[in-house]
C-alpha positions as semicolon CSV with decimal commas, in nm:
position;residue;x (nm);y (nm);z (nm)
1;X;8,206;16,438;7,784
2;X;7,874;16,319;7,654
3;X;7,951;15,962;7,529
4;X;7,731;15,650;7,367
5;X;7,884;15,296;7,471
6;X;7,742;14,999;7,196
7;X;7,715;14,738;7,358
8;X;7,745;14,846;7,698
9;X;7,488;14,592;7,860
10;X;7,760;14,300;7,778
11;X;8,086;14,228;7,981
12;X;8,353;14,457;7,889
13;X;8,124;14,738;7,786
14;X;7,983;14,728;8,095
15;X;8,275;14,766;8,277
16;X;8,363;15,026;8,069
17;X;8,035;15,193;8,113
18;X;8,073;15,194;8,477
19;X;8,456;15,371;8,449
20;X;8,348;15,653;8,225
21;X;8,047;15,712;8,484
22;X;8,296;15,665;8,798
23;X;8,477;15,917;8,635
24;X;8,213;16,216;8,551
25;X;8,069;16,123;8,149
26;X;7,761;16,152;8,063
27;X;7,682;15,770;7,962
28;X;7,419;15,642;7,721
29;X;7,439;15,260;7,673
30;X;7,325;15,127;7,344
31;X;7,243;14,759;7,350
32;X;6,954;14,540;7,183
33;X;7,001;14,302;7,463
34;X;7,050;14,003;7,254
35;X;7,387;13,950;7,474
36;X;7,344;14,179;7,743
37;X;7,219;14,238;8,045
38;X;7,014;14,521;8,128
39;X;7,073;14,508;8,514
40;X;7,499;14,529;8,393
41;X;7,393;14,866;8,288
42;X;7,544;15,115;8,548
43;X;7,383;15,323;8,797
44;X;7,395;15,680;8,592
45;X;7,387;15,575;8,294
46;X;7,073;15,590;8,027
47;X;6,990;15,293;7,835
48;X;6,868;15,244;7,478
49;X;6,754;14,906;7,406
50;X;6,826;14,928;7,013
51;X;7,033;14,772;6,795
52;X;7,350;14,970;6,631
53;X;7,178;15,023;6,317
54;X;6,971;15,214;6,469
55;X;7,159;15,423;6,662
56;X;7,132;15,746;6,451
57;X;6,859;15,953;6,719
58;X;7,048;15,837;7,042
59;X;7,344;16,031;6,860
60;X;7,193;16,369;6,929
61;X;7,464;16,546;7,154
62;X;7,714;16,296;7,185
63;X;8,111;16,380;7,186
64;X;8,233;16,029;7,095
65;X;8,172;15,666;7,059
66;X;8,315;15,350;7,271
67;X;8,221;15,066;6,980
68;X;8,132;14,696;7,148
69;X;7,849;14,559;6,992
70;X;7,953;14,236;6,799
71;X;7,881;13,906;6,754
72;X;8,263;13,743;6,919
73;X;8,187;13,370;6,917
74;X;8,483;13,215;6,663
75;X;8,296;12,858;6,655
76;X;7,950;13,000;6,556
77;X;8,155;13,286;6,291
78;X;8,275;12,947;6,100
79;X;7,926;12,845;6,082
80;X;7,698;13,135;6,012
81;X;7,957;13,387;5,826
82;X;7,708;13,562;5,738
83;X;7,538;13,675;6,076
84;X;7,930;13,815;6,133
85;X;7,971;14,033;5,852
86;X;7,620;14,170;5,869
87;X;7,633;14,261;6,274
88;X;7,994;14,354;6,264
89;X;8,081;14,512;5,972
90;X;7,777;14,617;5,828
91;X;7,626;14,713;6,162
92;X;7,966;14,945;6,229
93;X;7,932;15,095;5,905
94;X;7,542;15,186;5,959
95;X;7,694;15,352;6,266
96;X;7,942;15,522;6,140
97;X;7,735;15,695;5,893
98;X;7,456;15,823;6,162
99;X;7,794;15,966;6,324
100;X;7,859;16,125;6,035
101;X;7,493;16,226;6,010
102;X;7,519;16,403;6,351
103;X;7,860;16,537;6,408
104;X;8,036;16,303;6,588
105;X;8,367;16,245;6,480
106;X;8,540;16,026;6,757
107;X;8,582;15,622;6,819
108;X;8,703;15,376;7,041
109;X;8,682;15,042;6,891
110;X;8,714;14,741;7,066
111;X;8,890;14,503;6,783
112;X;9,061;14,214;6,886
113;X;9,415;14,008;6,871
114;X;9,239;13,750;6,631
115;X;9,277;13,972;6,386
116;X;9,667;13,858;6,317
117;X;9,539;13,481;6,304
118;X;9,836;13,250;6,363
119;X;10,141;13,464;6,436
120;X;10,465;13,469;6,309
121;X;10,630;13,533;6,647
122;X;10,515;13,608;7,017
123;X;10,456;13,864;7,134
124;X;10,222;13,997;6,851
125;X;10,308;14,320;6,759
126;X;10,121;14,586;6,561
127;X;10,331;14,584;6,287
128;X;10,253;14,223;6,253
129;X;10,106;14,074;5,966
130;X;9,729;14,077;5,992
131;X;9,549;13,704;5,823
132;X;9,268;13,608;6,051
133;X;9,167;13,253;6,029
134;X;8,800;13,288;6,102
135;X;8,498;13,505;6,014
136;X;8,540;13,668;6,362
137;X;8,844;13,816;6,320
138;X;8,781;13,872;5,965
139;X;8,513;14,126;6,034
140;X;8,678;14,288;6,271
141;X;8,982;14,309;6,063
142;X;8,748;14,471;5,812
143;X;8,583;14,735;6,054
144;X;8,961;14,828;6,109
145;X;9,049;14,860;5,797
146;X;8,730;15,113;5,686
147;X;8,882;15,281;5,987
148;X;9,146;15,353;5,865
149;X;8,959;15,494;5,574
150;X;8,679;15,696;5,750
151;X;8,993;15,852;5,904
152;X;9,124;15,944;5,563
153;X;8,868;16,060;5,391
154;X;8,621;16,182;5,656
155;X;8,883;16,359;5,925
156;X;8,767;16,074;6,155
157;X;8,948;16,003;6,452
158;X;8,941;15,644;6,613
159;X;9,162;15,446;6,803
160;X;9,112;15,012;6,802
161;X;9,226;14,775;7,087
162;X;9,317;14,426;6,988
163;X;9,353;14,208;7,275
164;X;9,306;13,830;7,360
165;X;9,152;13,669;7,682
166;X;8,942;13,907;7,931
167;X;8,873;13,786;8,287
168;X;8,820;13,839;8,649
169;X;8,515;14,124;8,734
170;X;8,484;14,469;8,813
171;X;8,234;14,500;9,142
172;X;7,947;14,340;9,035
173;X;8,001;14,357;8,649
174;X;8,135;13,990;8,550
175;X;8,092;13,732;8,268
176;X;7,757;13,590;8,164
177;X;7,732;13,490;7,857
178;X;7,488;13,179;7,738
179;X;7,710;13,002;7,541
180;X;8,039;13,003;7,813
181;X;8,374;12,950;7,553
182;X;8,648;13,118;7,775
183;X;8,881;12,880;8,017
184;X;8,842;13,085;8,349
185;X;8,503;13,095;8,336
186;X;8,415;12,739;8,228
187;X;8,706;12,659;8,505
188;X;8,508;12,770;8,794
189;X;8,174;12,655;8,724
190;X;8,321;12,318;8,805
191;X;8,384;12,474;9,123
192;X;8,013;12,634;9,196
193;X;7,908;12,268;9,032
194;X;7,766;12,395;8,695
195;X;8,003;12,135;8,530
196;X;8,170;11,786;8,572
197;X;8,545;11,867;8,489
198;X;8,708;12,093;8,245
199;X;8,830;12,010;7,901
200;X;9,214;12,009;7,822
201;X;9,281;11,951;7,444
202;X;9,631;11,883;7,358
203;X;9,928;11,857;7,615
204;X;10,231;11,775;7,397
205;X;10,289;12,143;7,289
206;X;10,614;12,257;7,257
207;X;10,569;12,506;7,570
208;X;10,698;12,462;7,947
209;X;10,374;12,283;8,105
210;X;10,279;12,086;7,674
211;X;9,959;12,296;7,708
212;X;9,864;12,637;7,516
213;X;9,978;12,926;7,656
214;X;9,723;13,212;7,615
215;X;9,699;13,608;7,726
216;X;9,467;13,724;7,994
217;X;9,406;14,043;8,061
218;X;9,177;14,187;8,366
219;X;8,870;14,375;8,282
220;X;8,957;14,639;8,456
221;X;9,287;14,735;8,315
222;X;9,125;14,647;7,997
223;X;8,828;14,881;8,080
224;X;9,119;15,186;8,174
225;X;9,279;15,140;7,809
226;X;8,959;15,233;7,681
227;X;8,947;15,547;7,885
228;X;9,307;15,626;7,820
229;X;9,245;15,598;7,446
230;X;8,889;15,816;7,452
231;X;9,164;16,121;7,538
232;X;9,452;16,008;7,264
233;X;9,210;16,015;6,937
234;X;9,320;16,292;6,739
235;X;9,118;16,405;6,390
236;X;9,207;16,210;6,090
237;X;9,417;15,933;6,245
238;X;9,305;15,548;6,331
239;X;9,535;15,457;6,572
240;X;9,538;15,087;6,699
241;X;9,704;14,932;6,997
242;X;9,715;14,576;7,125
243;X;9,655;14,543;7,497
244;X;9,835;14,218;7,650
245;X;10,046;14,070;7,925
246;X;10,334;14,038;7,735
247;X;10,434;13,667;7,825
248;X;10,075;13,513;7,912
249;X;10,003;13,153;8,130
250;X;9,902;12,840;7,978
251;X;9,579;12,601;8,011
252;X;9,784;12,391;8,280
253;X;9,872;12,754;8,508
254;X;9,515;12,843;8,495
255;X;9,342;12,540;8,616
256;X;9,627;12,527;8,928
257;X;9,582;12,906;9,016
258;X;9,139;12,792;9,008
259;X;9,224;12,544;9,213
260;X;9,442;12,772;9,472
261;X;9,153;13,033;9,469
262;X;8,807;12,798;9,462
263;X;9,011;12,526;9,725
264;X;8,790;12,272;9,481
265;X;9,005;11,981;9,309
266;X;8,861;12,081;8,961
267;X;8,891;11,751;8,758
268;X;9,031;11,734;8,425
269;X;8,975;11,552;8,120
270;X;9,240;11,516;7,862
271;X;9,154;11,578;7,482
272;X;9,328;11,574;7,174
273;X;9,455;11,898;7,041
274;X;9,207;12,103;6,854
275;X;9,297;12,200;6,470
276;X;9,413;12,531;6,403
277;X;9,499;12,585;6,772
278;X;9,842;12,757;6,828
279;X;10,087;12,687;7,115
280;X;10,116;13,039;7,220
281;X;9,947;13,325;7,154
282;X;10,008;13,656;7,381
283;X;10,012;14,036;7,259
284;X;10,270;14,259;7,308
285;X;10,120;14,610;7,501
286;X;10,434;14,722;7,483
287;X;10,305;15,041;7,220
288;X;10,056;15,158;7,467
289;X;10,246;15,178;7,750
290;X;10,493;15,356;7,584
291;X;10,221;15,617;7,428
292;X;9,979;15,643;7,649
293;X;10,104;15,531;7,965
294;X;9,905;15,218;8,043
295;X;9,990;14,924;8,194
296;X;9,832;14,640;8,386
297;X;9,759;14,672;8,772
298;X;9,624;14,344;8,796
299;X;9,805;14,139;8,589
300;X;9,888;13,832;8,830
301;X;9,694;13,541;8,728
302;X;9,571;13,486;9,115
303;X;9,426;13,868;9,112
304;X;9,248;13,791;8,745
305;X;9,084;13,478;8,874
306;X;9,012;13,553;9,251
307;X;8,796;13,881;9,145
308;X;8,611;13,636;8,897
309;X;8,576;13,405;9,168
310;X;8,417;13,660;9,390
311;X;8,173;13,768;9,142
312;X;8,088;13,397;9,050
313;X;8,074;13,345;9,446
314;X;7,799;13,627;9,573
315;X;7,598;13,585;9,254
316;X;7,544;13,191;9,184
């Protein structure tokens, strides 16, 4: 197939980038850069340095759509709303339209598990209710929902993924992103020496260890969803899975399995809890695996943070 991946110079559409190629597409990557990394984009692929609104003329030709480009940072979201709704929603609805301009009637989207907000239970499932608490998931609440409705009323066919935490790498395709908000990450670079000690905020939760538990999945069997659901969209239905371990390890697990894997002592400093932040959140992938037949192959925390470690390791 001949397909256009937004985004694809960042983490996860890179790695998804590289899959599609591994596996015979023809790959254009669409990415202003303002995130990205050109050298992430794989060997095979074409670039487009653009932004999504104005993706129309890379169209030409294309079969279907793998969606990343967003702005994903919750803390900046609260502050500058407005930056959210205009790259996220309003940029995916530019898109959408130059699909519709030239032909091409299939989407992956990657949406995310902040869409539900606080849950009501654990796992999350799809049926859940859906009340973000931020501008983040907000918008991409919103880009589902005119999903659903470009689906309806256009014969559109899209799937979304909601998922949490993404880690570990894919061969050379890991995280770098300027401002660093995920644990694993910001875990090792005290390890490499790019930090002091690690933040822990809260450890009187009501959970086995008093810190949060959170869901990790590995960017690879994150990256194989994607593919899985490029070959389940079907004309005039929005489909939408969440991707997740199912049980999920908390702030406490993580920093011990770093430790294991980076031999480094990987001091701690002991914060406050943060407002607004749950004890557990973890997604239930228990839809997909039933419908399309994923599941995790590396969903051990040591795998996840050993292939992040290596990636860290040969690049710093």
């Amino acid at each position: 197939m001949r397909l256009m991946v937004t985004g694809g110079a960042g983490y996860v559409g890179s790695v998804v980038a590289a899959q599609l190629v591994e596996a015979g597409h023809d790959v254009t990557v669409l990415d202003d850069l303002s995130t990205g990394h050109e050298d992430a984009v794989p060997d095979g692929a074409r670039f487009v340095r653009a932004d999504i609104t104005q993706a129309h003329d890379a169209l030409d030709g294309v079969d279907a759509v793998l969606h990343f480009a967003a702005k994903s940072l919750v803390g900046e979201s609260v502050a500058k709303p407005g930056r959210y709704w205009a790259n996220n929603l309003g940029g995916t609805l530019a898109l959408l339209d130059a699909m519709r301009d030239k032909g091409v009637a299939k989407i992956v989207f990657s949406s995310t598990a902040a869409t539900y907000g606080e849950p009501e239970r654990s796992p999350i499932q799809e049926s859940d209710p859906t009340r973000p608490t931020n501008p983040y998931g907000a918008s991409k609440l919103a880009v589902d929902t005119a999903l659903t409705a470009f689906a309806q009323v256009r014969g559109l066919g899209a799937v979304s993924l909601r998922y949490f935490n993404v880690a570990g790498a894919h061969g050379r395709y890991r995280e770098r992103h300027t401002v660093e908000t995920h644990l694993i990450p910001n875990v090792l670079k005290v390890a490499t020496g790019e930090r002091d000690n690690v933040s822990v905020f809260g450890t009187d939760y009501p959970t086995p260890d008093g810190t949060c538990v959170r869901d990790y999945i590995h960017v690879s069997d994150l990256a194989r969803a994607h593919l899985l659901a490029l070959g389940a969209i079907a004309p005039g239905e929005h489909k939408i899975y969440n991707l997740g371990s199912g049980t999920g390890f908390s702030v406490q697990e993580v920093i011990s399995v770093c430790r294991e894997v980076t031999g480094h002592q990987i001091p701690v400093v002991v914060g406050e809890r943060r407002p607004g932040d749950p004890a557990v959140l973890v997604a239930s992938s228990a839809k997909i695996q039933r419908e399309l037949g994923w599941k995790p192959e590396r969903a051990a925390l040591g795998d996840i943070v050993s292939d992040a470690w290596r990636a860290l390791s040969q690049n710093t």
